[in-house]
PLY file of the C-alpha trace (Angstrom):
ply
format ascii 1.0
element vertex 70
property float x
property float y
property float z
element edge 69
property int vertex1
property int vertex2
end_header
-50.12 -104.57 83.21
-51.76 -101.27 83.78
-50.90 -98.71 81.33
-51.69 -94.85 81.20
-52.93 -93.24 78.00
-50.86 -90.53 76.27
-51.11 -87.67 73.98
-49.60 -89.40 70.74
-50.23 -89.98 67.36
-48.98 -93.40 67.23
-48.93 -94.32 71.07
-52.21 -95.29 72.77
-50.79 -95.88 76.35
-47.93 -96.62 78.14
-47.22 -98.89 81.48
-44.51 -99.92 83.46
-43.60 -102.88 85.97
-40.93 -101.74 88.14
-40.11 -105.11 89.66
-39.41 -107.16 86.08
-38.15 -104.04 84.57
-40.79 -104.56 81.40
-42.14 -101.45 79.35
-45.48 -101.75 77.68
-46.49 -99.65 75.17
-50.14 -99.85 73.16
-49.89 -98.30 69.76
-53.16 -96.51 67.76
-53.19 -99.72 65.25
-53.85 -102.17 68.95
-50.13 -103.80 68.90
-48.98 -103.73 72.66
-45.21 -104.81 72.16
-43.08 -105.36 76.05
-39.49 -104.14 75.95
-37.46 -105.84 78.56
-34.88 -104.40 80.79
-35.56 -100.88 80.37
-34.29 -98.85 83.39
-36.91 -97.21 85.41
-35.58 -93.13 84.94
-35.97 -94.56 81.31
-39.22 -95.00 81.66
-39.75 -91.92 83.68
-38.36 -90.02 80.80
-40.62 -91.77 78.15
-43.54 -90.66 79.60
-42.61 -87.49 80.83
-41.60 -86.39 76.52
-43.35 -84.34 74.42
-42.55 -86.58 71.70
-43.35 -90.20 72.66
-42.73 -91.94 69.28
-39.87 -90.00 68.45
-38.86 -90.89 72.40
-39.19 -94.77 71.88
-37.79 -94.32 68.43
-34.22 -92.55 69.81
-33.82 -94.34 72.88
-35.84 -97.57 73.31
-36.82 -99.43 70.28
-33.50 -100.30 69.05
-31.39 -100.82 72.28
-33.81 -103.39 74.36
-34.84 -106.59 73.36
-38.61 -106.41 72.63
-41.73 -108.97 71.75
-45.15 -108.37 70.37
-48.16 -109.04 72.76
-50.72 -108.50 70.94
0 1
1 2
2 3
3 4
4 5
5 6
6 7
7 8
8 9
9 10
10 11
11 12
12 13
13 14
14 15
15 16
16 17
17 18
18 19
19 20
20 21
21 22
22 23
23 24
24 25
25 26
26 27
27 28
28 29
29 30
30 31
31 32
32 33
33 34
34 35
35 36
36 37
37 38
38 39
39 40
40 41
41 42
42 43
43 44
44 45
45 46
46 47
47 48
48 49
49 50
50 51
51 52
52 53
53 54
54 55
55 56
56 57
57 58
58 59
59 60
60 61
61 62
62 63
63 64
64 65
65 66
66 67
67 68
68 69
């Protein structure tokens, strides 16, 4: 999956694959963890914030089912 970098201290990049739904996000420590069934103006919203940890923390982390990559 392609992902886009970000401006975060804890988020690398960020991608998105519209057709399965699946958010990818790369953290600074290398872990790229998929979170599954996350709505697309979700994702739009994600990468739009001016706070992407705090973002994933509030909305994403805890409410979609999620499994380490790498």
């Amino acid at each position: 999956m392609n992902r886009t970098p970000v401006s975060s201290s804890n988020i690398r990049s960020i991608g998105y694959d519209q057709s399965l739904a699946i958010l990818e996000v790369e953290f600074i420590s290398n872990d790229v963890y998929q979170y599954f069934n996350v709505p697309e103006h979700l994702y739009q919203q994600f990468f739009q914030t001016s706070s992407h940890g705090q973002f994933l923390n509030d909305n994403i982390r805890y409410n979609y089912r999620y499994q380490k990559v790498s």
